[in-house]
BAMIGU-218266 format. One line per 4 residues: their letters; for each residue x, y, z of C-alpha. Coordinates in steps of 0.1 Angstrom, whole numbers, plus 5000, padded with zeros to 4 digits. Layout:
REM residues N
A	X:Y:Z  ...
This chain:
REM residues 858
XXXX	5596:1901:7692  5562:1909:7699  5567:1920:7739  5593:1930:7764
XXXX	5607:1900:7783  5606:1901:7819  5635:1886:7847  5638:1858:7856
XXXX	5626:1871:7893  5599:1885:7879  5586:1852:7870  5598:1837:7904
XXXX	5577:1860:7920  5548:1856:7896  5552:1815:7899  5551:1819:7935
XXXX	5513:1830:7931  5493:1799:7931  5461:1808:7918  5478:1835:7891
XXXX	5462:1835:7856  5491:1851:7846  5520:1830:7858  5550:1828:7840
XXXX	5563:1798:7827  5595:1789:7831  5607:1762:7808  5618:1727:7814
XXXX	5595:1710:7834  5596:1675:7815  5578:1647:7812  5586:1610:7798
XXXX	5563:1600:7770  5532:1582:7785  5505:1608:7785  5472:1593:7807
XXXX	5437:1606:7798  5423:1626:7826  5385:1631:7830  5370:1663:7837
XXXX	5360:1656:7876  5398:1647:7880  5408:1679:7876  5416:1695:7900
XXXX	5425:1661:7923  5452:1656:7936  5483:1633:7913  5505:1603:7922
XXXX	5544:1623:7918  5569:1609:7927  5599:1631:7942  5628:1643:7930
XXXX	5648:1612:7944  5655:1581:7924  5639:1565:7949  5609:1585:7953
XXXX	5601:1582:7916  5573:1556:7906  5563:1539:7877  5552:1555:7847
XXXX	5513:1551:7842  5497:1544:7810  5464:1539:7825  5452:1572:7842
XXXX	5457:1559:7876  5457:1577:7907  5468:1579:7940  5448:1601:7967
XXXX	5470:1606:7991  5502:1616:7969  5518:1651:7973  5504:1671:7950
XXXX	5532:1687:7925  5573:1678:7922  5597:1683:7954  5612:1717:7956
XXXX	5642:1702:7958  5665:1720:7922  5689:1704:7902  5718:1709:7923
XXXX	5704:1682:7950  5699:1661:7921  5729:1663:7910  5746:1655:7943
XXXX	5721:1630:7946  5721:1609:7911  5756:1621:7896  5775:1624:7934
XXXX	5785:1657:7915  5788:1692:7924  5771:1715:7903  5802:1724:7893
XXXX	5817:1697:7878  5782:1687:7864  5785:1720:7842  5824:1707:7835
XXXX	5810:1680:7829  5786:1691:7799  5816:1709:7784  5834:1678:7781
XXXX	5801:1659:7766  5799:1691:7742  5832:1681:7730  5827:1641:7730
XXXX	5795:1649:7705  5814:1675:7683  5842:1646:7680  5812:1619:7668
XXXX	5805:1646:7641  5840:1644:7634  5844:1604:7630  5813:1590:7620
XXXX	5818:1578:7583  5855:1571:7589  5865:1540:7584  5867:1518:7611
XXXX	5848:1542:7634  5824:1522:7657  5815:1546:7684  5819:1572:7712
XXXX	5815:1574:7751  5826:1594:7779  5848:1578:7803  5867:1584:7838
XXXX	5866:1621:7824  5878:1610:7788  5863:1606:7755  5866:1571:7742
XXXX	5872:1567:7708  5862:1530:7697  5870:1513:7665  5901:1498:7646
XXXX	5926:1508:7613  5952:1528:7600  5922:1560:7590  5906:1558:7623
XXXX	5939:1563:7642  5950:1593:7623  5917:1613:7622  5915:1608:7663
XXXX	5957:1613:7669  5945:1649:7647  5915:1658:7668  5935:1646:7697
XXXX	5954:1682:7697  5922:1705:7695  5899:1685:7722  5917:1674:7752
XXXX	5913:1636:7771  5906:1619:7738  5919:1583:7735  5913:1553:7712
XXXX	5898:1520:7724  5904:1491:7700  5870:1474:7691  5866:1446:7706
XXXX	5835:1425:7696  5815:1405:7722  5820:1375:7739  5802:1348:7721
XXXX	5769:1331:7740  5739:1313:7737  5729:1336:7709  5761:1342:7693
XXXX	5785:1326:7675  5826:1330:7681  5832:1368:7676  5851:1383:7644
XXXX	5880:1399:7649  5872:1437:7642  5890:1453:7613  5893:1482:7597
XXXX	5866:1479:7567  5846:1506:7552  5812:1508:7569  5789:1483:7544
XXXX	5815:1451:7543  5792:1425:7540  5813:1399:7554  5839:1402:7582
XXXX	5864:1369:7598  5853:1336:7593  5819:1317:7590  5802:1344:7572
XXXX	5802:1367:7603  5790:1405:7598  5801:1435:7616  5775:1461:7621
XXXX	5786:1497:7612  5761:1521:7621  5726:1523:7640  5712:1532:7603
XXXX	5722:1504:7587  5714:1476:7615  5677:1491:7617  5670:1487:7583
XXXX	5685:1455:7580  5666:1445:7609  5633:1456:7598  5641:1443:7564
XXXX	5646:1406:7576  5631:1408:7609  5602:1432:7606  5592:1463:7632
XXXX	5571:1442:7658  5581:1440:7694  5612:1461:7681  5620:1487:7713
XXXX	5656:1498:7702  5684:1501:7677  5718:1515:7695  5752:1519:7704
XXXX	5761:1508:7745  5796:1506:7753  5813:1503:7718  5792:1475:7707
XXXX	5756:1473:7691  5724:1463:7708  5686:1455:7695  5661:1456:7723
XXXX	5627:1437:7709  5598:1425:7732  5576:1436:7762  5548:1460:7748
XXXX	5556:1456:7712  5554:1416:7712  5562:1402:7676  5533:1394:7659
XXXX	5557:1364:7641  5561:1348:7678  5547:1315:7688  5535:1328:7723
XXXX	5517:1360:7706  5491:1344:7714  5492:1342:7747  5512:1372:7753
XXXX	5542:1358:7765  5564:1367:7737  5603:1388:7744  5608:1384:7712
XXXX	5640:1359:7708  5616:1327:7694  5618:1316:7661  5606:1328:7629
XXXX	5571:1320:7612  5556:1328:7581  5556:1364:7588  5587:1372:7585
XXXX	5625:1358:7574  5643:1350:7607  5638:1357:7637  5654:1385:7659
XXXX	5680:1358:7677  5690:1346:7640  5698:1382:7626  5716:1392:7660
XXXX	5737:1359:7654  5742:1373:7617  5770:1398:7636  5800:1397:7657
XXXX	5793:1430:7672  5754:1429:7676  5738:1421:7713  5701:1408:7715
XXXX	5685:1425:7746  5652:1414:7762  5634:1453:7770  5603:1469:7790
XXXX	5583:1484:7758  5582:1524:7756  5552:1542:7769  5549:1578:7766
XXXX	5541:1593:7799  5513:1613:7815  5493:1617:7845  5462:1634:7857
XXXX	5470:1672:7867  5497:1682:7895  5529:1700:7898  5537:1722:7869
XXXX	5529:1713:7835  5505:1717:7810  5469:1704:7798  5461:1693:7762
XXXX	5434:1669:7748  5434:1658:7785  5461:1647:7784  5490:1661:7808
XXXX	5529:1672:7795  5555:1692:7809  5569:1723:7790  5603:1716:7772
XXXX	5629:1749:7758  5619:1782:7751  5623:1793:7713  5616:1816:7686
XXXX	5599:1810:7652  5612:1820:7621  5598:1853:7624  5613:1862:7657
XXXX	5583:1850:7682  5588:1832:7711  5573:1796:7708  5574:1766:7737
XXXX	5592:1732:7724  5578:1705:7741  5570:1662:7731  5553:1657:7697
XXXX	5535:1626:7714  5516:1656:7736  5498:1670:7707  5482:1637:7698
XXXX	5492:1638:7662  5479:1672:7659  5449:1671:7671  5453:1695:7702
XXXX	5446:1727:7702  5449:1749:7735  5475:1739:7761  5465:1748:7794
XXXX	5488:1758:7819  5484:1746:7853  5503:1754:7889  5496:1729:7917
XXXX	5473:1709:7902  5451:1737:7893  5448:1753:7855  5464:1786:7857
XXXX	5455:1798:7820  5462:1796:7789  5497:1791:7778  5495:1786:7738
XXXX	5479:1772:7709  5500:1740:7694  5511:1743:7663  5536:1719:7641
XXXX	5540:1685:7660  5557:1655:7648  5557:1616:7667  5577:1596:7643
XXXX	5583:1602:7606  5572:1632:7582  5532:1638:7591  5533:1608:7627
XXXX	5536:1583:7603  5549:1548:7614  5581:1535:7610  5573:1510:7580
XXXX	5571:1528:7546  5547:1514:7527  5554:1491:7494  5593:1506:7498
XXXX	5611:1475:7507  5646:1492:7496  5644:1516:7526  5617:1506:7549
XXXX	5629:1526:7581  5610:1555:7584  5630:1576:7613  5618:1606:7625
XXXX	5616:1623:7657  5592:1634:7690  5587:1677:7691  5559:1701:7692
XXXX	5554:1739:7690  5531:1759:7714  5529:1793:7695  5505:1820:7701
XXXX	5515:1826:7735  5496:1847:7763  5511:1881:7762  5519:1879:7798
XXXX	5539:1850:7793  5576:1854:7794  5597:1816:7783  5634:1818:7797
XXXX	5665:1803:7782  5663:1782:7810  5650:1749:7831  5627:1760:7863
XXXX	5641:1752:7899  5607:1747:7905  5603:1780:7920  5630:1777:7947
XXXX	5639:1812:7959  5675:1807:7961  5682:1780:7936  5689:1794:7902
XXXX	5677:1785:7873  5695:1760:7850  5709:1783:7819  5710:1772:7786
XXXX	5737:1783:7764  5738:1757:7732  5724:1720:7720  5746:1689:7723
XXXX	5741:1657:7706  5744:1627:7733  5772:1606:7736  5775:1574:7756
XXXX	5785:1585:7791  5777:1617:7792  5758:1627:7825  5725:1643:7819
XXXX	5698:1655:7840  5660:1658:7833  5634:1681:7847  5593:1672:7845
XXXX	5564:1683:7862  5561:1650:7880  5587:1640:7890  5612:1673:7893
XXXX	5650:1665:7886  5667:1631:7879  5701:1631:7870  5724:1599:7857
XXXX	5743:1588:7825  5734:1578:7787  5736:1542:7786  5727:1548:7747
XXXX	5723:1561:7713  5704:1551:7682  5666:1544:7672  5637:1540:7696
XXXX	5604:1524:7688  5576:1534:7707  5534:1532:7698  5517:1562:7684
XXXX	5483:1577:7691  5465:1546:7675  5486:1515:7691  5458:1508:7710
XXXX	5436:1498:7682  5462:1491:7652  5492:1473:7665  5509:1485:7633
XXXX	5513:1523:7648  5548:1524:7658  5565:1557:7657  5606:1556:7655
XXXX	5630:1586:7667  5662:1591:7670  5670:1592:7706  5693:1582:7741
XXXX	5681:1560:7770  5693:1564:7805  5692:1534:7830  5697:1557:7862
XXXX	5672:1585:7850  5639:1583:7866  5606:1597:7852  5565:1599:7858
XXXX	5536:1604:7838  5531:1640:7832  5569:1644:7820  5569:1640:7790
XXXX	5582:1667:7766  5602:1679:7796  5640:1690:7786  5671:1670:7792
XXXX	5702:1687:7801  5740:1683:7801  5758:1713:7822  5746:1742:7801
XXXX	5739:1723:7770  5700:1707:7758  5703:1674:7749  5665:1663:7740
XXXX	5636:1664:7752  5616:1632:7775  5595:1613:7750  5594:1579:7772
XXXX	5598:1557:7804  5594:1528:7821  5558:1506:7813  5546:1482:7843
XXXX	5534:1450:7841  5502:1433:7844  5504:1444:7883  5517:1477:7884
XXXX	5551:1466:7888  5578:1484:7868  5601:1455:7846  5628:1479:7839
XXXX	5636:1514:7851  5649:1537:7820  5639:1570:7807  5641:1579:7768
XXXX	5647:1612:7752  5643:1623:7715  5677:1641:7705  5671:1675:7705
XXXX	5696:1685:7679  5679:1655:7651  5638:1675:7662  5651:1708:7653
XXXX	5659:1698:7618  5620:1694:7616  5615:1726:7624  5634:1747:7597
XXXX	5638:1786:7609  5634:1780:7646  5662:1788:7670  5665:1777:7704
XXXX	5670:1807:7730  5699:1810:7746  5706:1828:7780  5728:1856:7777
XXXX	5742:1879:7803  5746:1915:7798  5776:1932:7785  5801:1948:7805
XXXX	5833:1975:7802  5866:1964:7806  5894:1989:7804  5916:2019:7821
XXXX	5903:2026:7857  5890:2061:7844  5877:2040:7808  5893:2068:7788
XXXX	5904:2052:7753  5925:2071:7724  5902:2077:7692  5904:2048:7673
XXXX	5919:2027:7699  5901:1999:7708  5868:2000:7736  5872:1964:7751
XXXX	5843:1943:7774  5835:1914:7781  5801:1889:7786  5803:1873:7814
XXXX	5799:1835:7814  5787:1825:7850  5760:1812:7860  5771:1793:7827
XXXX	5799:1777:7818  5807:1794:7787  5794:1820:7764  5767:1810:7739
XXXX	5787:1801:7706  5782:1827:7678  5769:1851:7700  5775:1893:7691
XXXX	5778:1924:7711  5755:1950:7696  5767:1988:7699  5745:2019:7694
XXXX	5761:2052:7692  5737:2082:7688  5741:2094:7649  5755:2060:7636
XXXX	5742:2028:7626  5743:1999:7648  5774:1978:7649  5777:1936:7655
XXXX	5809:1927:7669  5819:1893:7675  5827:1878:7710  5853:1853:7717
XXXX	5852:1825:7736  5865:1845:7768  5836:1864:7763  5854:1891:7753
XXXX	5846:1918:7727  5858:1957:7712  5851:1983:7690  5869:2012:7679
XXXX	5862:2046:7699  5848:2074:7679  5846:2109:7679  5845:2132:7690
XXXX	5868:2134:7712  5851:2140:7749  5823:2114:7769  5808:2086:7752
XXXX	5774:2071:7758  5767:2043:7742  5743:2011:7745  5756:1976:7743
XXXX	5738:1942:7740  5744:1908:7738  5730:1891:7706  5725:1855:7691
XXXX	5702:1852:7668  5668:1863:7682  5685:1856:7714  5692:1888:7737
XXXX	5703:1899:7770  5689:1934:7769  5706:1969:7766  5729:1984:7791
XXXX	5742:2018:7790  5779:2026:7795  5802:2055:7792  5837:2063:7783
XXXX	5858:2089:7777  5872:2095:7739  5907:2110:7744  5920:2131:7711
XXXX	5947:2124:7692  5958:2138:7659  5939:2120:7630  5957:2099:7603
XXXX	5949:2099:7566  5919:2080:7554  5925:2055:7534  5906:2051:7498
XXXX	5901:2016:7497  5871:2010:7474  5867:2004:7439  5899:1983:7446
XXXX	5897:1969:7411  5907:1985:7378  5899:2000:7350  5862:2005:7361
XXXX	5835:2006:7333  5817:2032:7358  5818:2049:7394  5793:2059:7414
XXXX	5809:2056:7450  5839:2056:7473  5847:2037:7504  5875:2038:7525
XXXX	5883:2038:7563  5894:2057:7589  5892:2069:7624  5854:2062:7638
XXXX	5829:2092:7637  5851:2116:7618  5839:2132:7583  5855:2124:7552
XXXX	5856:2153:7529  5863:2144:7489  5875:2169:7465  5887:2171:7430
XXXX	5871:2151:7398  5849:2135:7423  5832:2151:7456  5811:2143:7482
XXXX	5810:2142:7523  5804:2111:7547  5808:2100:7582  5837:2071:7594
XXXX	5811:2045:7608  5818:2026:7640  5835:2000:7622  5861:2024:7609
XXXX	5846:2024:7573  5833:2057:7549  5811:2053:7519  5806:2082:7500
XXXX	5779:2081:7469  5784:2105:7442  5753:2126:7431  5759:2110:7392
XXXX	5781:2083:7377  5820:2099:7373  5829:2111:7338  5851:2084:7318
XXXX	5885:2085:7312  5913:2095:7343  5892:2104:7374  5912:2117:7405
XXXX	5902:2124:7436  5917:2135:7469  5902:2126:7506  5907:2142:7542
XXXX	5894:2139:7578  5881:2163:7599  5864:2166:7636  5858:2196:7655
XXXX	5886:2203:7677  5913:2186:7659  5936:2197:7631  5925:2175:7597
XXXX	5938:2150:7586  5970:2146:7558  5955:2144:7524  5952:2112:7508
XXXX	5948:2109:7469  5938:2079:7446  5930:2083:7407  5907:2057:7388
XXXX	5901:2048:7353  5868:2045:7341  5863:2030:7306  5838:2046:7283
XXXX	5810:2023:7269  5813:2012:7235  5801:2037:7207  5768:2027:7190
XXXX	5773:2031:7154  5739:2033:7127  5740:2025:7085  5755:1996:7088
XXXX	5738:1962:7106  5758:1934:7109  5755:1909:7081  5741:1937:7057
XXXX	5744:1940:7022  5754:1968:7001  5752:1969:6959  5781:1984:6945
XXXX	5758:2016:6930  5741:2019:6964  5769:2025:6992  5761:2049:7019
XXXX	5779:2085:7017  5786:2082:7056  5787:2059:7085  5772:2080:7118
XXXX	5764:2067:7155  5767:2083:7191  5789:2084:7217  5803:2099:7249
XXXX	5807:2136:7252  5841:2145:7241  5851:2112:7232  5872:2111:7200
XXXX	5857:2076:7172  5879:2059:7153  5865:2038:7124  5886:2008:7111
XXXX	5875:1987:7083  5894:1954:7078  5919:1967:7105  5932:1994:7088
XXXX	5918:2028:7106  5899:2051:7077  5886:2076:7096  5884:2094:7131
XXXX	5859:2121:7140  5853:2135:7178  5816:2132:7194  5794:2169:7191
XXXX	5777:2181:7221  5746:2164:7214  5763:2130:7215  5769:2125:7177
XXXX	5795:2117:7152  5800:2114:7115  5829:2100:7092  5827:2095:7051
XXXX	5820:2060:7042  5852:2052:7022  5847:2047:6980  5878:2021:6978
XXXX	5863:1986:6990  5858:1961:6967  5835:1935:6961  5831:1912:6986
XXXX	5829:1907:7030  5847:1935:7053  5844:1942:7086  5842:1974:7104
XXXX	5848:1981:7140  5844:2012:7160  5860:2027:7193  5860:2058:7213
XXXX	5883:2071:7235  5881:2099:7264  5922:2111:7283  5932:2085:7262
XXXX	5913:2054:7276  5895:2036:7251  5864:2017:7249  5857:1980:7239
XXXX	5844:1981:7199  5815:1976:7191  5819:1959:7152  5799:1945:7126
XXXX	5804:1926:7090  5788:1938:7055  5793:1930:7023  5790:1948:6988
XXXX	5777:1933:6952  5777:1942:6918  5749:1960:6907  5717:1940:6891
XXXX	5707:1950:6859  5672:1953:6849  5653:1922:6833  5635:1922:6803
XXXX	5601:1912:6807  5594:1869:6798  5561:1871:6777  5535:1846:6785
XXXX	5527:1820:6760  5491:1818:6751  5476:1780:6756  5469:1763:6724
XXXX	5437:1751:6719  5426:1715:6725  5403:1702:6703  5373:1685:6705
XXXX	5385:1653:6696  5410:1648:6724  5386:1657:6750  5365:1619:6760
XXXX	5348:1607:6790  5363:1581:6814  5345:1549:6816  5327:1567:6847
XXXX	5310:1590:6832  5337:1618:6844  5347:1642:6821  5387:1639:6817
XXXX	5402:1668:6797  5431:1660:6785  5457:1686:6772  5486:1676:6751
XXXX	5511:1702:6743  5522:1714:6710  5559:1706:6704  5566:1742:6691
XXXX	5559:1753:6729  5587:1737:6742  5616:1756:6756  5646:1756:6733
XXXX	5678:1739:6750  5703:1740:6719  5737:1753:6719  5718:1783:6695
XXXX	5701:1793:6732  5731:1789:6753  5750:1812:6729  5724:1834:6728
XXXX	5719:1837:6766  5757:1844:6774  5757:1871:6751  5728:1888:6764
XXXX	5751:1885:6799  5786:1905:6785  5762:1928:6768  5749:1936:6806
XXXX	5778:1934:6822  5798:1958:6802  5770:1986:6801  5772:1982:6840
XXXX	5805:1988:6839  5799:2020:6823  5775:2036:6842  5790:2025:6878
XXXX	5823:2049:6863  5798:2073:6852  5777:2075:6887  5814:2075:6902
XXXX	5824:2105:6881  5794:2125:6888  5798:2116:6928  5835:2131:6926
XXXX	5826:2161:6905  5797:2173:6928  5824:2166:6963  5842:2189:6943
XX	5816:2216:6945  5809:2213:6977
């Protein structure tokens, strides 16, 4: 990171200052999705915010509207009142609460794509399982041991009504049947598969929703997105249940009636929220958002996640904090954004009929931060002095049921349930102008959570856990009235898989000791602490305690879910100071120093652990273990010196590679104070390289009159070569100082292929061989000379012109030129042949002769 992070009552204090440039922003001030363009003279007016209260929060405005005589800026009022108010929950049992949700979504990760699977929702303090079959039963009876209250509903499908035919019975088919029951009657599987069904047969217009409520399927379609296919489209009184037309298949009532589990649902469109300035938020393109989670970008800076919809398909730049109703400075410069698919592209993929849904999500980056800046793993109280922020210690995906609260810069906190899951539709930037521009995102809708313009991009919480982050609310009618109060979120968990590298922050507290009263541990023995959990609920997942000792490298040890975590304590024996930190990630709590006293206590033999396999082909180190911050002295074939690290491990590296053959060694602590160690011993076997040989190349050919006199290459010093030649050995010879041997090429192979192979050996251990084949010839006598005939010459006569004009010479050959082919030549030629082959004969004994005679001499 690029700057020290403040506390969080360092940024209490420095929110508390209205007209600071350099407030500090602490996250989670949300907003639903309707951002309102605000004119220059409007900003500093007051807003129209609705409280904290369900029943203080007003409609969602599209339209830039305002109301002068508002309270500027959310209530004060924290999430604890809201959650008493909304949930009828202590905070308590809302942070129980988000345990239980955390373990409802990791049980959807476990069951979706088994068959018969339908669904998940939270229940009366269960997890309701909902689907059918013999698979479905034993994957949840097997989770049912590891996460607690889990139960099994039996899928029931809808009653039938005016828009339904009699339900299916549910069964347990594999997730794509085509057909289930009687009459042709479906049974929808999965959000993904009824939302590209639907938009295959239906089309994308006036769709609002694609998701799972209560163990059953439902598609919302009308209000803002009217279909285009409707009769009243024209008028603008479309919900988006009439009949078909020539734009498209069916309608959306005769696709719904397709399925025995699929409910048609009349909806208020989606509008992302804004508002003109007030409360705690942010300014961009005029248009006003509320800040979402604190994160870090790949490279360890920390970054603000907030709506994609708020960067107006990347087209802002600064984003303006403001405190009040007033800007307050600069918070950051936007950087990746996304509001719908890949690049805010619509939902409809063009000419790609085969997979038409294009479902994407609602996040932002604000990068570049002010130095003075400092995000927190955390939601803002709104600057309550005694209300603690909200922590946040993980991401959960939403399940049905699961209580959730949200936190904007309009509206404050609102608190209720998930009523669903699955894909939302919503206008991008150009609705306005192209009714075409719909964005889709996978996302959760809550009936009982309120929102205002100016939330959006605001975070969404379950106990400890972030769940998304507010994309959309409520749109009035014609006169300001509100059809339907809901509030959408994007899934937090499906944005971050846009943004590959980034980590959410997570709060962590600081480190503590846990131990004897005096905190004096044996050397070696185990240092214990602990994290503590509270405010949370729990401990980050994956998180480490990092120790620093003075003279040793860091060490990362793991902390359990108690929180708890050890290390061995080092030597010396006498006080230790060392630093300790909690880690995850980029995450951090910051260092605290403890101290404990190291106790001595004789010292054990080390242990030589490392090269653990054999024979070795080289060694250049040793590891091993033993106590903590003792030296490890090596002696023998192989010497060195090293320190026992932290973790209890030694690695010593040797100066040069160890010579080949046998190689012992012997290894004993020491620290000052305390007798050494016992000796422990270990002996290795390092296998000498294969010799390189010379005169002979693999596949080379040798004439019986030109064999070489010796075969020489190079080895390992000392090593003793033998040479075998059609696996019988000929000849052995030990490698000179300078790396060389020699042996006599042997005078007894024959004509023909052979094989030679060559080893060395050092104490015994031998090398792999390095071989190759040659072969030897008889000897090729000399030819004579082939005199060239002299052309006859052609005369005149023969010699005419073509009927062109051309000169054609014409040569006919005189018959005594001919080669002779008679059994006189044949006779003549194989003589010629045993004449050569005897006087070769001859002179290969004589050469042999002479060869012996001067070996003789020698």
């Amino acid at each position: 990171m690029s700057r020290t992070k403040g506390t969080a009552t360092d940024v209490k204090r420095i929110l508390g200052a209205a007209a600071a440039a350099g407030m500090a922003f602490a996250l989670g001030f949300g907003a639903v999705p309707a951002f309102a363009v605000a004119s220059e003279s409007e900003e500093t007016e007051s807003t129209t915010s609705a409280g904290s209260g369900a029943s203080a929060a007003g409609p969602g405005r599209g339209d830039g509207s305002k109301a002068e005589d508002s309270e500027v800026g959310p209530s004060a009022a924290g999430l604890d009142e809201a959650v008493l108010r909304d949930l009828g929950m202590t905070p308590e049992k809302f942070k129980a609460a988000g345990e239980l949700g955390k373990r409802a979504a990791e049980t959807v990760a476990a069951l979706r794509g088994v068959p018969g699977y339908l669904g998940v929702r939270l229940q009366d303090a269960k997890i309701i399982v909902t689907g059918s079959g013999p698979e479905l039963g034993a994957a949840a009876a097997k989770l049912a041991g590891a996460i607690p209250g889990l139960e099994i509903e039996p899928a029931v499908p809808p009653a039938a009504g005016p828009e339904q035919p009699p339900a299916a019975p549910a069964t347990s088919a594999l997730p794509g049947a085509p057909e289930q029951g009687s009459g042709g009657v479906k049974l929808a599987f999965t959000t993904e598969q009824l939302f590209q069904d639907y938009l295959r047969e239906v089309g994308p217009e006036g769709l609002q929703a694609v998701v799972t409520s209560g163990g059953k399927f439902v598609i919302r379609s009308g209000g803002v997105n009217s279909p285009e296919f409707a009769p009243e489209a024209a008028t603008g009184t479309s919900t988006g249940t009439a009949g078909a037309t020539d734009n498209a298949k069916i309608s959306a009532s005769e696709f719904v009636a397709k399925y025995a589990n699929v409910s048609l649902d009349d909806g208020a469109g989606l509008a992302p929220e804004a508002d003109l300035p007030g409360g705690l938020g942010y300014r961009a393109d005029n248009w006003v958002c509320s800040t979402g989670f604190s994160a870090f970008d790949p490279s360890g800076l920390t970054a603000v996640l907030t709506a994609g919809h708020c960067a107006n398909d990347g087209a802002a730049g600064a984003a303006i904090l403001e405190f009040q109703g007033t800007p307050a400075g600069l918070l950051g410069q936007f950087g990746f954004s996304q509001f719908g698919g890949p690049g805010n592209s619509p939902v409809l993929r063009p000419g790609n009929l085969e997979d038409p849904g294009n479902v994407g999500t609602d996040i932002a980056v604000i990068g570049d931060l002010r130095e003075d800046l400092d995000p927190l793993p955390a939601a803002s109280t709104w600057g309550a002095p005694t209300a603690p922020d909200v922590k946040i210690i993980g991401t959960s995906a939403p399940v049905v049921g699961m209580p959730v609260c949200r936190s904007g810069r309009s509206s404050g906190w609102s608190c209720g349930h998930i009523a669903e899951v699955g894909i939302f539709v919503a206008g991008g930037a150009g609705h306005a102008t192209d009714p075409g521009d719909l964005r889709a995102f996978n996302g959760f809708l809550s009936f009982d959570v309120q929102s205002s313009g100016g939330d959006s991009g605001g975070p969404w919480l379950s106990g400890n856990y972030a769940v998304g982050t507010h994309t959309a609310g409520e749109t009035p009618d014609g006169n300001g009235n509100v059809v339907e109060n809901f509030a959408v979120a994007a899934t937090l968990e499906d944005a971050l898989k846009v943004l590959p590298g980034y980590q959410l922050e997570l709060f962590l507290n600081k480190p503590e000791l846990v131990g004897p009263a005096d905190s004096t541990f044996a050397a070696g023995t185990s240092i214990t602490g602990r994290v503590p959990a509270a405010p949370a609920t729990a401990i980050a997942a994956n998180s480490k305690v990092r120790i620093t000792v003075a003279g040793h490298q860091p060490l990362e040890v793991p902390v359990n879910g108690a929180g708890e975590w050890s290390f061995m304590a080092p030597l010396p024996a006498g006080p230790l100071t060392f630093t300790a930190e909690a880690v995850n990630g980029f995450s951090r709590s910051g260092a605290v120093s403890l101290t404990a006293i190291v106790a001595p206590s004789p010292l054990a033999a080390p242990a030589i652990t490392t090269p653990a396999t054999h024979p070795l082909t080289e060694l250049r180190s040793l590891e091993g273990s033993g106590a903590p911050g003792a030296t490890v002295m090596l002696s023998g074939e192989v010497a060195g010196s090293g320190t026992v690290g932290l973790d209890g491990q030694w690695s010593v590296s040797l100066t040069g590679p160890a010579a080949y053959g046998s190689v012992g060694t012997s290894a004993v602590l020491s620290s000052t104070g305390l007798a050494d160690s016992p000796v422990a011993s270990a002996t290795f076997i390092v296998i000498p390289p294969a010799p390189v040989f010379a005169i002979i190349a693999d596949g080379q050919h040798f004439r019986q009159d030109e064999l070489p006199e010796t075969i020489t290459g190079s080895g390992a010093g000392g090593a003793e070569v033998a040479v075998v030649i059609d696996g019988l050995r000929v000849a052995t010879a030990g490698v000179l100082g300078d790396g060389s041997w020699s042996v006599p090429f042997p005078d007894e192979l024959g004509l023909g292929t052979h094989t030679v192979s060559v080893m060395q050996a050092v104490d015994g251990v031998a090398s792999a061989p390095a071989a190759a084949s040659f072969s030897i010839g008889v000897p090729v006598p000399a030819a004579a000379p082939v005199p060239t005939p002299t052309p006859a010459a052609v005369p005149a006569s023969l010699g005419a012109l073509s009927p062109a004009g051309d000169a054609a010479v014409v040569v006919r050959p005189q018959l005594d030129n001919l080669a002779r082919t008679g059994a006189s030549g044949l006779l003549l030629a194989a003589g010629l042949a045993a004449l050569a082959l005897v006087a070769g004969g001859v002179l290969l004994a004589l050469a042999r002769k002479r060869k012996r005679a001067a070996q003789n001499h020698r």
